[in-house]
C-alpha positions, 0 to 999 in steps of 0.5 A: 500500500502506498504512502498516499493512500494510508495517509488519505484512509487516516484522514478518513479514519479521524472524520468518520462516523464509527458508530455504524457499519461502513460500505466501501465502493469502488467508482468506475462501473461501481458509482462511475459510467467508467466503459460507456465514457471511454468509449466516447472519448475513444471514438472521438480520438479515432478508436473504438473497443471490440470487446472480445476479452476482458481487455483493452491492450488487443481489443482497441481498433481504428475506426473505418478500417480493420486495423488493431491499435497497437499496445503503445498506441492503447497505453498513450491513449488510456493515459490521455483518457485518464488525465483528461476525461475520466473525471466527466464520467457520469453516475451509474444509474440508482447508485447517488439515489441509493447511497443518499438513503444508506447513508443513513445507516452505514458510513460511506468511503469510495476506494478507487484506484487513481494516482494520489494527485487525482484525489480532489478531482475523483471527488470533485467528479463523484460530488457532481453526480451527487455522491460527495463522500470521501475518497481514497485513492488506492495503487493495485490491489485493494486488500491491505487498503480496506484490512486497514479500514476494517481492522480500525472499524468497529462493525461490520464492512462491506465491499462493492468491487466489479474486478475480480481480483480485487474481490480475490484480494479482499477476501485473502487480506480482509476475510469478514468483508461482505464483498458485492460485486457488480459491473453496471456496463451492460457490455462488460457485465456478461463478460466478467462472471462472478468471481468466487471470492464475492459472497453475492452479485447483482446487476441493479443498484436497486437490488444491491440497496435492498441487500445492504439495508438487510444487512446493515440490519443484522 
């Protein structure tokens, strides 16, 4: 786990409310359209995505011409994508709807994997679809972050993750974790199946409000 993220779950930490359950949410495909506004930022670059596997290295071509985009021109353009265009993601649907009434039941961070400089306009990002909560930028895998949350937490944690080896990671490091999965991209959703780490899937925001107001209820 990197400095800056330590440092931010600390801040946090000091701020929040312990005295109720805490739910941990991934952004993008979580609380964030993170693949519908890759593509439009793609397209308007020349590219689109064949989704033919769980990656974009290999799935990227010009558009109007049967060319595959090569490896250096993918990791120019995701670099560019997210300098310049990830912080204009709007929300999922349901998630600002969904997270404004279990906030009064569960504390709420947002563990995003972001470089540490791209904290303040994450959040910036996330206030402006009407889910302000703090964030905590996080470097790969995202089981030390959330053992650290969970081992200065008083009750039960919860984790929604749409990749699954973040869910595989969460349940080595974390294992009284209650882990959610959910992909909200009705692209990428059939192509990523639930992992068996996650204790339960769900395709609607709608369903996972109902589970978690279940669950912050035991």
């Amino acid at each position: 786990m990197e400095d800056h993220t330590q440092a931010q779950i600390g801040s946090f930490l000091a701020q929040a409310d312990r005295s109720k359950p805490l739910l941990i949410c991934d952004a993008d495909e979580v609380l964030l359209q993170f693949f519908a506004t890759l593509e439009r930022f793609l397209d308007a670059e020349g590219f689109h995505v064949r989704l033919e596997s769980f990656a974009l290295h290999g799935n990227v071509w010009h558009n109007g011409r049967e060319e595959q985009a090569s490896d250096e021109t993918v990791s120019g353009l995701l670099q560019s994508f997210f300098k310049r265009d990830i912080h204009t993601a709007p929300a999922v649907t349901g998630a600002p709807e969904a997270l404004e009434i279990l906030s009064a039941n569960l504390s709420i961070c947002v563990l995003t994997n972001l470089p540490g400089e791209q904290t303040e306009a994450r959040a910036a990002c996330l206030a402006e679809a009407g889910m302000a909560y703090p964030v905590i930028c996080n470097s790969g895998l995202k089981g030390k972050a959330v053992r650290m949350l969970q081992d200065n937490w008083q009750h039960p944690v919860a984790f929604i993750d749409d990749l699954p080896h973040n869910h595989d990671s969460v349940a080595q490091m974390a294992t009284d974790v209650h882990r959610i999965h959910y992909i909200s991209s009705p692209k990428l959703s059939p192509i990523i199946e639930k992992p068996d780490s996650a204790h339960i899937r769900f395709d609607h925001w709608r369903d996972i409000h109902a589970h978690l107001e279940s669950w912050a209820a035991q």
